[in-house]
C-alpha positions as CSV (number, residue, x, y, z in Angstrom):
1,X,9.6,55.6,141.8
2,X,8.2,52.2,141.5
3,X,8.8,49.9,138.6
4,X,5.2,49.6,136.6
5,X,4.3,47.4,133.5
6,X,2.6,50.2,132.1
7,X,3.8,54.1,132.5
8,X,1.9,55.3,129.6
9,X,-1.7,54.1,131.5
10,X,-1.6,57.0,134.2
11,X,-4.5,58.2,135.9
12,X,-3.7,61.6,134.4
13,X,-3.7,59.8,130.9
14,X,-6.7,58.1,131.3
15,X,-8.9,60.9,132.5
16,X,-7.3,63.2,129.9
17,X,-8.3,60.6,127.0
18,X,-12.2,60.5,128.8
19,X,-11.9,64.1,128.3
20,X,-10.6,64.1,125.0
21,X,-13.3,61.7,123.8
22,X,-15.9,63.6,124.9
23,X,-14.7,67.0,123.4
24,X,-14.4,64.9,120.2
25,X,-18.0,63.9,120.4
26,X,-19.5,67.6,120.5
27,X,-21.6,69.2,117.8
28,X,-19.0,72.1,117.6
29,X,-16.2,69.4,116.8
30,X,-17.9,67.7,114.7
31,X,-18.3,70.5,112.6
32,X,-15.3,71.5,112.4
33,X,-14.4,67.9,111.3
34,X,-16.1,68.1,108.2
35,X,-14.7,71.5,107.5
36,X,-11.1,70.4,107.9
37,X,-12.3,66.9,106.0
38,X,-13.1,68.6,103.0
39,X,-10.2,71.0,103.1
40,X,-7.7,68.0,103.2
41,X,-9.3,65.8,100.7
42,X,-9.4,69.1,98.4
43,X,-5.5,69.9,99.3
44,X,-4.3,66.3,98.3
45,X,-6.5,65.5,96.0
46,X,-5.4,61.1,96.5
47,X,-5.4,58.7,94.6
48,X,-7.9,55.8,94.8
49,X,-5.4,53.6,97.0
50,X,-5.1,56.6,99.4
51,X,-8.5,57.5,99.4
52,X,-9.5,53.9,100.6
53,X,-7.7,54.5,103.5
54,X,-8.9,58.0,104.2
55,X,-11.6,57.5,106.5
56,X,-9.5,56.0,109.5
57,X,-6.6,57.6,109.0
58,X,-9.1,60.7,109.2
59,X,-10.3,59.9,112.5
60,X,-6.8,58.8,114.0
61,X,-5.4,62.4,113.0
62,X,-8.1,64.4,114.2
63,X,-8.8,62.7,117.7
64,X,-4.8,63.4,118.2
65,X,-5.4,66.6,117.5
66,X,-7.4,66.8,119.9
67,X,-5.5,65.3,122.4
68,X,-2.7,67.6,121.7
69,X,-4.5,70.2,122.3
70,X,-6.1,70.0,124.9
71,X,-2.9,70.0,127.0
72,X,-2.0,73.3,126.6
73,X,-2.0,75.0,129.8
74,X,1.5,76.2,130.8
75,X,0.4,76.7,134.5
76,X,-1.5,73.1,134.6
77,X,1.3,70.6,133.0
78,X,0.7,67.3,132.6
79,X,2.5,64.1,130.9
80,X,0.3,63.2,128.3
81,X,1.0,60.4,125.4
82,X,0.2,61.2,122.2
83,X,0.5,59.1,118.9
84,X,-1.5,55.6,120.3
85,X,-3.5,52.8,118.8
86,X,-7.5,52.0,118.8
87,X,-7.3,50.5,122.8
88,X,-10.0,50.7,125.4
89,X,-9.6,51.8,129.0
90,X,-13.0,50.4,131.6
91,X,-14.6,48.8,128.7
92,X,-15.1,51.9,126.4
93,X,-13.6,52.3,123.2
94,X,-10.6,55.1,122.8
95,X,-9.7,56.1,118.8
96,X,-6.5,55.9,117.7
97,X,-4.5,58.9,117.9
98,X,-1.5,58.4,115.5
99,X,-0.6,61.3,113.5
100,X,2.4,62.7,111.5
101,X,4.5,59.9,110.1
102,X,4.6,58.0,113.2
103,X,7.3,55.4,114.4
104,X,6.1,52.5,116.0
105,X,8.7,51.7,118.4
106,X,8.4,55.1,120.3
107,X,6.4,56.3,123.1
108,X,5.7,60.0,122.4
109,X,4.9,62.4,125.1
110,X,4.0,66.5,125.5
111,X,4.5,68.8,128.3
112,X,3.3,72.5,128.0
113,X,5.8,75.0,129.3
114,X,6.0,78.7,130.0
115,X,8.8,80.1,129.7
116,X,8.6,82.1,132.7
117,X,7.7,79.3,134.7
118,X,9.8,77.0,136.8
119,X,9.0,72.9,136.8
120,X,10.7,70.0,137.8
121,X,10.2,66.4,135.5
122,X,10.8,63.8,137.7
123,X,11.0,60.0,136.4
124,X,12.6,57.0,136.1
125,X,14.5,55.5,133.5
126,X,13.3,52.5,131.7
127,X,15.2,49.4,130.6
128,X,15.7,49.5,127.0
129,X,18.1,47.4,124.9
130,X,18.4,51.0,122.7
131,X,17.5,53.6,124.9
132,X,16.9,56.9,122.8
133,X,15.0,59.3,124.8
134,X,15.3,62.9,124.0
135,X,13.5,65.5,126.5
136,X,12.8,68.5,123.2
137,X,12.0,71.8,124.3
138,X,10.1,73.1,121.6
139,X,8.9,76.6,120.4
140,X,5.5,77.3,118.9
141,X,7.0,75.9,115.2
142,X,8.5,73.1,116.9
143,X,11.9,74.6,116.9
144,X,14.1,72.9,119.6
145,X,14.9,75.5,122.1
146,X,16.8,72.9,124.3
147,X,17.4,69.3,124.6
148,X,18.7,66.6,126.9
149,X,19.4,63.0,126.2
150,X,18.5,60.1,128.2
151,X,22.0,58.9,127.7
152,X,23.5,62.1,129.6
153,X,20.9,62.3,132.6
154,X,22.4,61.9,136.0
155,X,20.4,59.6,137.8
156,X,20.4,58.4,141.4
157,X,21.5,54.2,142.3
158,X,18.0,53.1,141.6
159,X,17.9,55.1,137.8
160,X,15.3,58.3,139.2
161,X,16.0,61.9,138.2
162,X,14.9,65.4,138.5
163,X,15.4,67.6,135.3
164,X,14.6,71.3,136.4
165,X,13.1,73.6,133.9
166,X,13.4,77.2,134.3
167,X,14.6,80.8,133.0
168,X,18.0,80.6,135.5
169,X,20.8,81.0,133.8
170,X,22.2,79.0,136.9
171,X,22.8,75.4,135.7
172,X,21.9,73.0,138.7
173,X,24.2,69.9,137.5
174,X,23.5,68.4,134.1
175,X,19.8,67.8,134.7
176,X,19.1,71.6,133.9
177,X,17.5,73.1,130.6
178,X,17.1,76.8,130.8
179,X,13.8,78.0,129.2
180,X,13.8,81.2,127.1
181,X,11.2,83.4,125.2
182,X,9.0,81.2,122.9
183,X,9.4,78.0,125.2
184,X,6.5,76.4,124.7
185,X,6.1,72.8,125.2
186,X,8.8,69.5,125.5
187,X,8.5,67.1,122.9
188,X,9.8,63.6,124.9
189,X,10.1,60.4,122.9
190,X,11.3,57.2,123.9
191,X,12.5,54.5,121.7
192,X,11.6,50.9,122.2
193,X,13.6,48.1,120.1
194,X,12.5,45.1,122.1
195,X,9.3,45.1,122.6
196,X,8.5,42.8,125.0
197,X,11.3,43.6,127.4
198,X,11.5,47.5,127.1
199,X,9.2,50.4,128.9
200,X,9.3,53.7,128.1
201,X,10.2,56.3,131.1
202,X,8.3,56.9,134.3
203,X,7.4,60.2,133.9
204,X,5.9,63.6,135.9
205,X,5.9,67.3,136.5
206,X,5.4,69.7,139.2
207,X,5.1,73.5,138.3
208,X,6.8,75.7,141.4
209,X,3.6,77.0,142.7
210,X,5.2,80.7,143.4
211,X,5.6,80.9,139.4
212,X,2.1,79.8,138.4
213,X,0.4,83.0,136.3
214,X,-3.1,82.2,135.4
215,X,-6.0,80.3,136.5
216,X,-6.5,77.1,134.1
217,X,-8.2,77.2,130.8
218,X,-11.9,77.6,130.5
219,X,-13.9,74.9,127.9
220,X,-14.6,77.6,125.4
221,X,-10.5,78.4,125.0
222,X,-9.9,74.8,124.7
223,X,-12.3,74.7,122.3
224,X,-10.8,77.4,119.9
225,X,-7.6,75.2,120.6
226,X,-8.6,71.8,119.2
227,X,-10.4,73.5,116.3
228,X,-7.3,75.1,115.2
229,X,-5.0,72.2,115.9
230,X,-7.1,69.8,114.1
231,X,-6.6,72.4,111.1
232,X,-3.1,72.5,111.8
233,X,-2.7,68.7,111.9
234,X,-4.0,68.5,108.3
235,X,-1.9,71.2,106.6
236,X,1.4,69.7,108.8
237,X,1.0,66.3,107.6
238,X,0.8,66.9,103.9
239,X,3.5,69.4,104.5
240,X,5.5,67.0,105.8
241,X,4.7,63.8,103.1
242,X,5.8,66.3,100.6
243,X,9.8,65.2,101.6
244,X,8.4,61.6,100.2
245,X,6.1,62.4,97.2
246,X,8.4,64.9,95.7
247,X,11.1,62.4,95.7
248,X,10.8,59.6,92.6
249,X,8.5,56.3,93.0
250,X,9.7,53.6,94.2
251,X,13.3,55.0,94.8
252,X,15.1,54.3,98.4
253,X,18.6,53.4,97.2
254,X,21.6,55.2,98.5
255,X,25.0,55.1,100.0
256,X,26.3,57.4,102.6
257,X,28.6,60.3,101.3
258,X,31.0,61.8,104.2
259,X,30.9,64.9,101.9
260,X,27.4,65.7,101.8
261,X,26.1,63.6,104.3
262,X,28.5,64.7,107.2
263,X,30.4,62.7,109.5
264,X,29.0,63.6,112.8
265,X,25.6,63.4,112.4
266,X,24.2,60.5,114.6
267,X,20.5,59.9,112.8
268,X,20.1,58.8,108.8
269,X,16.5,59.3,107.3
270,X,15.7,58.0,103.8
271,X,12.0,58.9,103.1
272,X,10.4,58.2,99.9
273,X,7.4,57.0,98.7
274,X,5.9,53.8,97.0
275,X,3.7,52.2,94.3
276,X,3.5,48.5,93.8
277,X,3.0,48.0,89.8
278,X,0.6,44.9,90.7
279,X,-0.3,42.6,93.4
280,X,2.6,40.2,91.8
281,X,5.1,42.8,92.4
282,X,7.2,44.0,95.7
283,X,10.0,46.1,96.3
284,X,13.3,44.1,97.5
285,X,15.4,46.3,100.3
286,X,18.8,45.3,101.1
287,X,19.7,47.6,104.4
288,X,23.6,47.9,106.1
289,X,23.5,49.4,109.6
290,X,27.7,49.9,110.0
291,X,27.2,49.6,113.3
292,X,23.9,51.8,113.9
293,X,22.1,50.2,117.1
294,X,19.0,50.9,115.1
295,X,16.9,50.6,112.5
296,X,13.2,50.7,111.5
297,X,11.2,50.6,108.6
298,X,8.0,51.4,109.3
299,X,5.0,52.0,106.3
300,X,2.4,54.9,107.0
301,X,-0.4,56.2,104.1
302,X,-0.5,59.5,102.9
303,X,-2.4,60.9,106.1
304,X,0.8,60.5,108.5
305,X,-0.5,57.3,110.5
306,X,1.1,53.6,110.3
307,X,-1.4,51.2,109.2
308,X,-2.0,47.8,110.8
309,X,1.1,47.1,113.2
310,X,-0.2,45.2,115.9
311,X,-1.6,42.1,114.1
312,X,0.6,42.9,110.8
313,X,4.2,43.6,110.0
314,X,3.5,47.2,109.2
315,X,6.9,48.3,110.6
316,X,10.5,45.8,111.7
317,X,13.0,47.1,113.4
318,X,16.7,45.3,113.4
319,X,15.7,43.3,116.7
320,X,12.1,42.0,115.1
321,X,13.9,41.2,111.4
322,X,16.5,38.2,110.5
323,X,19.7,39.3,109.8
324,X,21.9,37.8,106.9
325,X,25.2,36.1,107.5
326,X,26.9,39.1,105.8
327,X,25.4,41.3,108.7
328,X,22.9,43.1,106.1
329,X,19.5,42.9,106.0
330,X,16.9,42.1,103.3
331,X,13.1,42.8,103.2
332,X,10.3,42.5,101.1
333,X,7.6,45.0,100.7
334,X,4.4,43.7,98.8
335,X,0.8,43.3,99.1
336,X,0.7,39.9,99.0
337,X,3.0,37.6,101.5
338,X,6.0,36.5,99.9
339,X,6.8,34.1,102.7
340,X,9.9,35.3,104.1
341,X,10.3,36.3,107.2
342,X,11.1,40.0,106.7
343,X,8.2,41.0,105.4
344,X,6.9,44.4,105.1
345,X,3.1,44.2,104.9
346,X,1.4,47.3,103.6
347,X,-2.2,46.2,104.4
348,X,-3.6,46.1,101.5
349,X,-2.3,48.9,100.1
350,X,-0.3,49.2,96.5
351,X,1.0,52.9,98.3
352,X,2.0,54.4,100.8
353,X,5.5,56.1,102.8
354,X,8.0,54.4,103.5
355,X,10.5,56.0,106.3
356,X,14.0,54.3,106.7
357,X,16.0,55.3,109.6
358,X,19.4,54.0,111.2
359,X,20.5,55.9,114.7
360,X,22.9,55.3,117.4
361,X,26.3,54.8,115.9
362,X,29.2,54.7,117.8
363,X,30.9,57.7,118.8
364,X,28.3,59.4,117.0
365,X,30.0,59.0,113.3
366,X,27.7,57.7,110.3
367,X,29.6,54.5,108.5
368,X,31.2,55.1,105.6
369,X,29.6,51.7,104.3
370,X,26.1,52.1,105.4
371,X,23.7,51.9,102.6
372,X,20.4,51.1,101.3
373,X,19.7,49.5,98.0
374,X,16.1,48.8,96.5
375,X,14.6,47.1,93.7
376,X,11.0,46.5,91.9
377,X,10.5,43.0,91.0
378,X,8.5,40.0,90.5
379,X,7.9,38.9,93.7
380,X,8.7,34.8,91.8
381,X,12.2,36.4,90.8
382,X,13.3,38.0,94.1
383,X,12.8,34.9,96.2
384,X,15.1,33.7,94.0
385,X,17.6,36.1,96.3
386,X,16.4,34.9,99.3
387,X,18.2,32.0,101.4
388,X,16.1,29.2,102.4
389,X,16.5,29.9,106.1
390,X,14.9,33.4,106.2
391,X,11.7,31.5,104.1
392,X,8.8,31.1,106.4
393,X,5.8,28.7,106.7
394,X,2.0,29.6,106.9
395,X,2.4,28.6,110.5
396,X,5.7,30.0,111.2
397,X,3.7,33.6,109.7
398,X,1.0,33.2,112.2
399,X,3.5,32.7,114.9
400,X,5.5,35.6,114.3
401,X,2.3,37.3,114.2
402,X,0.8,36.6,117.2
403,X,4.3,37.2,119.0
404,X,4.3,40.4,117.5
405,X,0.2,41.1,118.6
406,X,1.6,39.8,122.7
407,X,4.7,41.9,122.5
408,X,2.5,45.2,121.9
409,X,-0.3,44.0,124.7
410,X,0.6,46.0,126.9
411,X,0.7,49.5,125.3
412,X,-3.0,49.0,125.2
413,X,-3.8,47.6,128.6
């Protein structure tokens, strides 16, 4: 396979998003928007902050839904991104399609699978300063049925691979995942640090003809499949935001306990939620990785999408954020710009979900020094923590933003 700037911008992905934006569009859909609008509004119940933020995060949600669903068909698999910014493909304008507590490093991709069926995933591995890229085979509860690694694929001299899918309990080299009952779809995500230099995988499948079982799904199946995903999506989001808003505001301190925390466990999640008192006010982070090749803090609102991080620092990872002398790092979350360069910017908003998360330690063992600390203060008094070299300019801000904004072109071109 070819090297390409661009493996998310298929033809199969851009004919599957025309599709997609016309299903959204119908009268039927749009029905069943407002019933599942009403239902989540009444299941939440947010606050005025939240609401405020509602009606894009509302779209975003239910247009992935829809592209979700609508790849579905076992015997007619295709690669299919999910979990994309606003972009436009031949002039026409494509919704978001973020959903579920999204991180904005990763690429996200789905493949249906039957689990009687026999495929073969064929790709090519992208360049990636961090490359976590996890092939999940999922169930219909998005239980993990089996899993390989980008890290343990055997590739050929110029990085392609096969991976063969498939109920044979004879392994065919590493590149093998056996299905079994309740195989339902692979969950693929790849992890970008470096955004300008990194790409996501080359990616696509081929079902074995001889194993192919039905004829391909007719519009009014498809139909009953985005209604009830875009139900779905709804209930699974606040499901999930529940790990954050039944923890205590404005709490995301802690330090790693080999007891309780275990020591082979190669990802740490701290998710919690905030609420800035005032405008004057911002949370001050202070983050150890102990040799994690990763970290991200990315905001998202109540409705499980990011905000603004194109054109805003709605998310930093270790490689876009200074690091202190002391190998930690510090970051400010407020509404207002503090003027420093790790800032977190919520984008406009005095709430929201905050998700830390460290991964790829060596030899798979969690630090015993890796932490997280945080505090509420005046935004005045914690500058006064901040050395004068990670202080930054009006200009120097608009800079970093516009290096951001060209770093994430081409995800939407």
């Amino acid at each position: 396979m070819n090297e390409i700037n661009n493996p998310i911008n298929s033809q199969i992905q851009i004919d599957h998003e025309f599709e997609a934006l016309e299903i959204f569009n119908l009268s039927e859909i749009k029905k069943q928007k407002e019933v599942v609008r009403s239902f989540w509004l009444d299941l939440v119940k947010p606050s005025e902050v939240m609401l405020s933020c509602f009606e894009d995060a509302f779209e975003e949600v239910m247009f992935g839904a829809v592209i979700w669903a609508l790849n579905q068909d076992p015997n007619y698999p295709k690669v299919v991104t999910i979990s994309r910014v606003p972009h436009k493909i031949h002039n026409q304008e494509i919704p978001g399609s973020r959903w579920g507590i999204d991180n904005p490093d990763s690429v996200y991709r789905v493949i249906p699978i039957g689990d009687s069926q026999s495929y073969v995933i064929r790709g090519k591995l992208g360049k990636q300063l961090f490359n976590e890229n996890h092939f999940t085979l999922w169930d219909e509860d998005m239980k993990t049925i089996g899993l390989i690694s980008g890290n343990d694929i055997e590739i050929d001299s110029e990085n392609n691979f096969e991976i063969f899918v498939n109920p044979s309990n004879k392994k065919r080299g590493k590149n093998h995942i056996q299905t079994s009952s309740g195989a339902k779809e692979f969950y693929i995500r790849d992890t970008m640090i470096n955004w300008i230099e990194d790409r996501p995988n080359i990616l696509d499948i081929e079902i074995i003809e001889s194993t192919k079982s039905g004829k391909k799904l007719d519009t009014k199946k498809k139909l009953e499949i985005v209604k009830a995903y875009m139900q779905k999506w709804a209930a699974n989001t606040t499901r999930w935001n529940q790990q954050a808003l039944s923890k205590p505001v404005n709490e995301f301190s802690f330090k790693i306990d080999r007891d309780t925390d275990g020591a082979l466990r190669n990802q740490v999640y701290l998710l919690g939620h905030f609420a800035l008192p005032s405008s004057d006010h911002c949370i001050k982070l202070d983050i150890h990785l102990d040799g994690a090749k990763y970290f991200i803090a990315p905001i998202t609102n109540i409705w499980g999408t990011t905000n603004n991080i194109v054109t805003k620092n709605g998310s930093l990872n270790n490689s876009q954020a200074k690091v202190n002398q002391d190998g930690t790092y510090t970051f400010i979350l407020s509404v207002n710009d503090p003027g420093v360069f790790n800032w977190l910017d919520p984008s406009g908003l005095s709430e929201g979900i905050l998700t830390l998360r460290w991964s790829g330690f060596p030899n798979e063992v969690v630090g015993e020094n890796l932490f997280a600390k945080s505090k509420v203060m005046l935004i005045n008094e914690a500058l006064n923590e901040i050395t004068d070299d990670h202080r930054i300019s009006s200009e120097e801000r608009l800079n970093q933003l516009h290096a951001r904004e060209e770093s994430y072109r081409w995800r939407t071109e």
